[in-house]
C-alpha positions in Angstrom: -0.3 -37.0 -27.1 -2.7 -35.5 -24.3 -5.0 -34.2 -26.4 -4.9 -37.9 -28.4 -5.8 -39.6 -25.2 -8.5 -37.3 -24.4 -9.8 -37.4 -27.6 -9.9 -41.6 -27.2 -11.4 -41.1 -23.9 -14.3 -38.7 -25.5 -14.8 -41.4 -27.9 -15.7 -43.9 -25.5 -17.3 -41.7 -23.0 -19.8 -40.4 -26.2 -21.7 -43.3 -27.1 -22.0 -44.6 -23.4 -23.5 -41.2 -21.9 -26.4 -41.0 -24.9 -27.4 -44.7 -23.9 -27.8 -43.5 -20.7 -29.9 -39.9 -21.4 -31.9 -42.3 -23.7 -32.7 -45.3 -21.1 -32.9 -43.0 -18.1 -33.9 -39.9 -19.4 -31.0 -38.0 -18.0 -29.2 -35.8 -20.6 -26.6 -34.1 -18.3 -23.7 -36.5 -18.7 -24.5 -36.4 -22.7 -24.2 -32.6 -22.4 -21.2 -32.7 -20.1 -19.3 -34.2 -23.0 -20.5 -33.1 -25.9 -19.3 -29.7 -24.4 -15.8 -31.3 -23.5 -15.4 -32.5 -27.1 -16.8 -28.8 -28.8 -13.6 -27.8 -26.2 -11.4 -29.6 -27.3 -11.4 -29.1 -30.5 -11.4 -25.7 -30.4 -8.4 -25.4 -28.3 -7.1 -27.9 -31.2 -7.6 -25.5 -33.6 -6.9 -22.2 -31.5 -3.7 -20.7 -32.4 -2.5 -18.5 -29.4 -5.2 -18.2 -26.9 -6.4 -21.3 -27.0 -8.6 -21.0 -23.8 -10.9 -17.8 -25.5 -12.5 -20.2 -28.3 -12.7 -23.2 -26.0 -14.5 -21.3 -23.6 -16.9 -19.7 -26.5 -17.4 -23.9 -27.5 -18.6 -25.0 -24.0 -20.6 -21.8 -23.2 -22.5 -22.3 -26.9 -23.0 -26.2 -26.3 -23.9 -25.7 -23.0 -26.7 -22.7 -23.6 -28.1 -24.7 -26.6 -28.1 -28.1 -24.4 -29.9 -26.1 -21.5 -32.6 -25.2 -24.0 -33.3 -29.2 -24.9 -31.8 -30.5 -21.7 -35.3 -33.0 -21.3 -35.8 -33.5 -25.0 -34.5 -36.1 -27.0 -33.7 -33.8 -29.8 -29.9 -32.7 -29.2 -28.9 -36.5 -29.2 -29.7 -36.8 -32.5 -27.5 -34.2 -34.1 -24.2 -35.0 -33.8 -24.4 -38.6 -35.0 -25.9 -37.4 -38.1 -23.0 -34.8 -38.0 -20.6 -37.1 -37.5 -22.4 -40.0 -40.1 -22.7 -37.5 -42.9 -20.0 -34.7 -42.4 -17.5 -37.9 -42.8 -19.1 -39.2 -45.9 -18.6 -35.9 -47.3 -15.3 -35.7 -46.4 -14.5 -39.2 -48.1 -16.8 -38.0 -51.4 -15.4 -34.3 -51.7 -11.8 -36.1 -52.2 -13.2 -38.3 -55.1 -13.6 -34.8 -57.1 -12.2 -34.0 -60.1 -8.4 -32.7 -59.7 -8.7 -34.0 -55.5 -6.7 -37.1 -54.4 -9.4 -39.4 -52.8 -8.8 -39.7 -49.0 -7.9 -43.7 -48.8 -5.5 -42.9 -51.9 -3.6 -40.4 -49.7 -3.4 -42.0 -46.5 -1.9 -45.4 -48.5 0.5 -42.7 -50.1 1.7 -41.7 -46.4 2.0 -45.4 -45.1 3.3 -46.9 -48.2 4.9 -44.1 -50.7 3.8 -43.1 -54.3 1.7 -46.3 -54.9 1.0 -47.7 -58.3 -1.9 -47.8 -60.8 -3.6 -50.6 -59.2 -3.4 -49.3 -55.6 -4.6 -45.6 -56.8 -7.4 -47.8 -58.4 -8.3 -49.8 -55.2 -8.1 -46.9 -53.1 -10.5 -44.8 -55.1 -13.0 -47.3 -54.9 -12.3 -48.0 -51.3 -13.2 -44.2 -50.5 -16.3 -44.3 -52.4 -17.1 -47.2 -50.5 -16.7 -45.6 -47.2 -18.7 -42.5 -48.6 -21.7 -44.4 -49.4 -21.6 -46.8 -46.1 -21.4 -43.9 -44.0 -24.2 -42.1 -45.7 -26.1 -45.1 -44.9 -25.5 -45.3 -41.7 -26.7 -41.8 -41.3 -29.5 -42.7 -42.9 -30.5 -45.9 -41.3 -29.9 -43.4 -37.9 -32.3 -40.8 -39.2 -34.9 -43.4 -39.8 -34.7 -44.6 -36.2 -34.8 -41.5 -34.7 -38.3 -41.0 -36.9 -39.6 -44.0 -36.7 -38.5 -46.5 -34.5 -38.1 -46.5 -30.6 -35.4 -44.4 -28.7 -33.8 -47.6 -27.1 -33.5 -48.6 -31.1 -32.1 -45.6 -32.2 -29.6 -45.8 -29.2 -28.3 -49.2 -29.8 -28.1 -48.6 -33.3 -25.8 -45.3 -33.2 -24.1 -45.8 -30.1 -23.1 -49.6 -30.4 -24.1 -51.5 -33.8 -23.2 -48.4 -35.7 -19.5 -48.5 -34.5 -19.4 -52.2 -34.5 -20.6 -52.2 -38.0 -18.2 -49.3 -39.0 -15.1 -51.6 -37.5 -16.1 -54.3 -39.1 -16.0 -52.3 -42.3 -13.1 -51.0 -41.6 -11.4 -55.2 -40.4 -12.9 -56.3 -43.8 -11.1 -53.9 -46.0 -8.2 -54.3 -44.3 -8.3 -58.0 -44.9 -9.6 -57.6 -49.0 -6.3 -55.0 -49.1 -4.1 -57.8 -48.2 -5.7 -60.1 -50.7 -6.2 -58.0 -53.7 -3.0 -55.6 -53.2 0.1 -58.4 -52.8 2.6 -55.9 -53.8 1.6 -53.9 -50.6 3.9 -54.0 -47.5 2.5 -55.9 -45.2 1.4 -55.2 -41.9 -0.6 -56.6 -38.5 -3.6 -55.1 -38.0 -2.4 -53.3 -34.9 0.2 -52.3 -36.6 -1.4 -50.9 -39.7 -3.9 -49.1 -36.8 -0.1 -47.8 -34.8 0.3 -46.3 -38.3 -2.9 -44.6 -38.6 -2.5 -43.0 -35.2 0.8 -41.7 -35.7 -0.1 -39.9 -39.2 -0.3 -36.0 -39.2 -4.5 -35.4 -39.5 -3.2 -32.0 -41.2 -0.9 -34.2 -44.0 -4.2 -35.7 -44.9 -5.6 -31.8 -46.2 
C-alpha cells in the first residue's frame, strides 16, 4: 500500500513538475522525480536488496539529467516512453496464442467471460493500442514542431484528460453493449482495478 500511494503521488507530482521546467525553465524538480519514480520501481522489482538497484536507478537518472539539466530534451522521453511502451504492451497481447490485456483484466473482475465479451475486449485493446500510439505521436509532433508551452499542455494535461475520457467512455459503451456483465459504479469498477495483482495481468 505504501509503495501504491507513492506511486499515486508520482503520478500527480510528474506532469505538474515538467509544466514547470517548461514555463520557467527550471528542470530540477522534473529531475528530482523522475529519479524518485526510476527508484521506485526498482526497489519494486528488487528481490532482496532492494536499496542496491534503487540507488543504481537515481544515480543513472540523476548523471544523465545533469548532462541535459538546461535543455528541453530529457522532458520529452519519458512521455513517449510511457505513450508508446503502453501501446505496445496493449498490442503485444493481441498476438497470436496471447490473451489480449482488456480480455484478461475482465477475466479477473468478472470470471471466464463469454464469446461476446472475449470479442469486445479484443477490440477494446486494439483500441487502446492505437489511441495511445496516437497520442505519442501527436506528442512527438509537438515537441518538433510546435511551441514548448504546447507540447507541455498537451502531454501533461490534455493527454491525461483525453486518456480518462477514453477510459469513462468505454466504461460507459461496456455497460451498453455487454448487459450480461456485472454491474458496477464507476468508482467501484476503478476500486477493482486498484486492488488487482499487476503480476496476475503477465
Amino acid at each position: 500500500m505504501p509503495a501504491r500511494r507513492a506511486s499515486l503521488l508520482l503520478l500527480i507530482a510528474y506532469p505538474c513538475s515538467v509544466h514547470y521546467g517548461v514555463v520557467s525553465n527550471d528542470y530540477r524538480p522534473a529531475v528530482i522525480v523522475i529519479a524518485a519514480a526510476a527508484a521506485l520501481l526498482a526497489g519494486q522489482r528488487a528481490h532482496g536488496y532492494r536499496w542496491l538497484p534503487a540507488l543504481a536507478a537515481v544515480l543513472a537518472v540523476a548523471v544523465a539529467a545533469l548532462a541535459v539539466t538546461d535543455h528541453f530534451d530529457l522532458m520529452i522521453i519519458p512521455p513517449l516512453l510511457i505513450y508508446f511502451g503502453l501501446a505496445a504492451v496493449f498490442a503485444l497481447t493481441l498476438l497470436p496464442g496471447r490473451q489480449a490485456l482488456v480480455t484478461r483484466i475482465a477475466t479477473l473482475l468478472d470470471g471466464e467471460p463469454d464469446a461476446a465479451v472475449r470479442r469486445y475486449t479484443r477490440r477494446v485493446t486494439a483500441a487502446w493500442a492505437v489511441f495511445l500510439l496516437l497520442l505519442g505521436a501527436c506528442s512527438v509532433w509537438l515537441a518538433c514542431c510546435g511551441t514548448r508551452e504546447a507540447w507541455s499542455l498537451f502531454t501533461n494535461l490534455y493527454g491525461y484528460l483525453l486518456i480518462l475520457g477514453f477510459f469513462l467512455g468505454e466504461f460507459l459503451l461496456r455497460r451498453r453493449c455487454l448487459p450480461q456483465v456485472p454491474r458496477r459504479s464507476f468508482a467501484g469498477f476503478l476500486a477493482a482495478m486498484a486492488r488487482l495483482d499487476r503480476r496476475s495481468l503477465r
